[in-house]
C-alpha angles and dihedrals in degrees: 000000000000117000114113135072133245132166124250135171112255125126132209109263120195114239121251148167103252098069101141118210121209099146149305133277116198114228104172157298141256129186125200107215108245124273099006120184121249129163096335099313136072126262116232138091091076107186105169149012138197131165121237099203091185086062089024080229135132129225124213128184122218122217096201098131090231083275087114103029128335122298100284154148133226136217126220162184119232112182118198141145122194084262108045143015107216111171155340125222126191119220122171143002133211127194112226100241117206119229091282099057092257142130124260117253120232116231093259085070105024116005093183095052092045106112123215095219108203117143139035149187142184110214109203085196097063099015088225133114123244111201129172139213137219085215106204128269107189122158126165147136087285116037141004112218111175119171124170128231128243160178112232131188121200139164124264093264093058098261125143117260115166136312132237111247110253123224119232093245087069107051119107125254139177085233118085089259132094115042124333119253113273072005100097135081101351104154133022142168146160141248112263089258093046092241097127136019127215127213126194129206119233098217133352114281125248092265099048099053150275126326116256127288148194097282105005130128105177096081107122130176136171144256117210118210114196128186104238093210090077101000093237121135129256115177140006129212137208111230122176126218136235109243115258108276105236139007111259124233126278095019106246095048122101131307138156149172123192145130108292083183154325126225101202112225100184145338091297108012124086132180105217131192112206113194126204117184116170125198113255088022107097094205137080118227107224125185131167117211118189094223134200134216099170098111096016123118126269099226100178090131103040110097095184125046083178092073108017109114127204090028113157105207115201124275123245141182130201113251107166131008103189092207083084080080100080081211140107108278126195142200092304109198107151138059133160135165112260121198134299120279125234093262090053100260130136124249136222143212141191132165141196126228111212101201078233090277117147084223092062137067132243090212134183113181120177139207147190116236109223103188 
């Protein structure tokens, strides 16, 4: 259990393009106990991670819908050597605030102003944080609810900043069209010199095709790239998903496979986590590609990837399975670079969000990058 602070030797590094990936070395693991008070609230549901070498902090964003606490994000410690992970310590939370300063409403007292935290960065140029939401797409005999996704910067205090502009293909409707509902922006990251930012789609949307399956390979979802100077976007990728891992049990429960996030090397390399949970597996497969974009297709104006012809998808390579572990492993969604190690090697960080389940783990593990 990971609670209390030790020192370790690690250094900030400064982020660049020329990070070389051979392959990963597990250092170790940590586990936050569920539903651990702090500052009021509980810890879990953690979404997404990203380093802040100037503070030497991390910031992870919560998903909890403002139904446990307000929409918020932590700070943290995390200490590790390259030979040991010895503890996480949280530091700080901050509550998600709308437009108007204001708190975010849970869905018991507005539904359509209720966010889907899921993703979040810290930007050193501009010393502001960037997060994203799933927004909400429910329709039924009984209500509409249809609430947009977005990208969202804001200042370190949680205050509203500004909002990346939102092309039409991603807006919610009550057609089976748009994305598809806890399908939406679900990772996100920016280029070493924080010229561009990169969002990735959960899951494809309802035009361009079915969700992934146990042995399919025609899932495809996007990739959205956006200028930072005016947060408007400039470009859209193809990217095809693994199947999902296993059949669920009994056949015709859930199951899903889709990006959990991205950590953007360069102008046109990703690292991307896809995730595949099956009902009735207790584990998460996990597995991390180092993906391309540099001769796929900018599909910005294609609606639908179901009938486009002539479409190159991004490449992508299999870095890590965690399966390679031999250990429990949970819903993984974040993952940032730490700093460097004392022999001059890159960490790495990835964390689980435990939907807040006790049967679920709040998970860090952390790795040593050998190029």
């Amino acid at each position: 259990m990971a609670i209390v602070t030790s020192c370790a030797s690690t250094h900030p590094t400064t982020r660049t393009a020329t990070t070389s990936f051979g392959k990963l070395r597990f250092i170790g693991e940590q586990i936050i106990p569920h539903n651990m008070p702090f500052m009021g609230a509980v810890t879990g549901g953690l979404s997404g991670i990203d380093y802040d070498a100037s503070r030497q902090q991390y910031y992870l964003i919560c998903d909890d819908r403002s139904e446990l606490a307000p929409a918020r994000f932590y700070t943290a410690k995390l200490y590790f050597s390259g030979q040991s992970f010895d503890s996480v310590r949280f530091t700080g939370m901050t509550t998600l605030l709308r437009q108007n300063g204001n708190p975010y409403p849970g869905a018991k007292v507005n539904p359509a102003l209720t966010p889907d935290p899921e993703a979040l960065r810290y930007n050193a140029k501009k010393n502001c944080l960037v997060w994203s939401s799933e927004g909400e797409r429910i329709v039924n005999t009984k209500d509409t609810i249809l609430t947009n996704p977005g990208v969202y910067e804001i200042s370190l205090d949680g205050h509203y900043r500004d909002s990346f502009a939102l092309p039409s293909q991603f807006r919610m409707q009550a057609t089976d069209n748009g994305p598809r509902r806890n399908g939406a922006f679900e990772g996100l990251g920016f280029t070493p010199d924080y010229r561009y930012t990169f969002v990735s789609l959960e899951e494809p949307r309802y035009e361009d095709g079915p969700r992934a399956d146990v042995g399919d390979t025609t899932a495809l979802t996007r990739v959205i790239k956006y200028d930072n100077r005016n947060l408007q976007p400039i470009a859209q990728y193809a990217y095809r998903l693994e199947p999902v891992a296993f059949p669920p049990k009994p056949a015709n429960a859930f199951k899903v496979n889709g990006i959990s996030d991205i950590l953007v090397l360069s102008d046109h390399q990703l690292l991307a986590i896809e995730r595949s949970f099956s009902t009735g597996v207790k584990d998460c497969t996990i597995k991390v590609f180092l993906v391309d974009l540099h001769h796929a297709t900018d599909i910005s104006g294609v609606n639908s990837l179901k009938t486009a012809t002539g479409i190159k998808t991004v490449t992508k390579s299999l870095l890590f399975d965690f399966a390679s572990l031999g250990k429990y492993i949970d819903n993984i969604e974040g993952v940032t670079f730490g700093p460097v190690l004392p022999n001059g090697h890159q960490s790495l960080v990835f964390v689980a969000d435990n939907n807040f389940s006790a049967a679920e783990e709040s998970q860090f593990f952390v790795f040593e990058l050998i190029p």
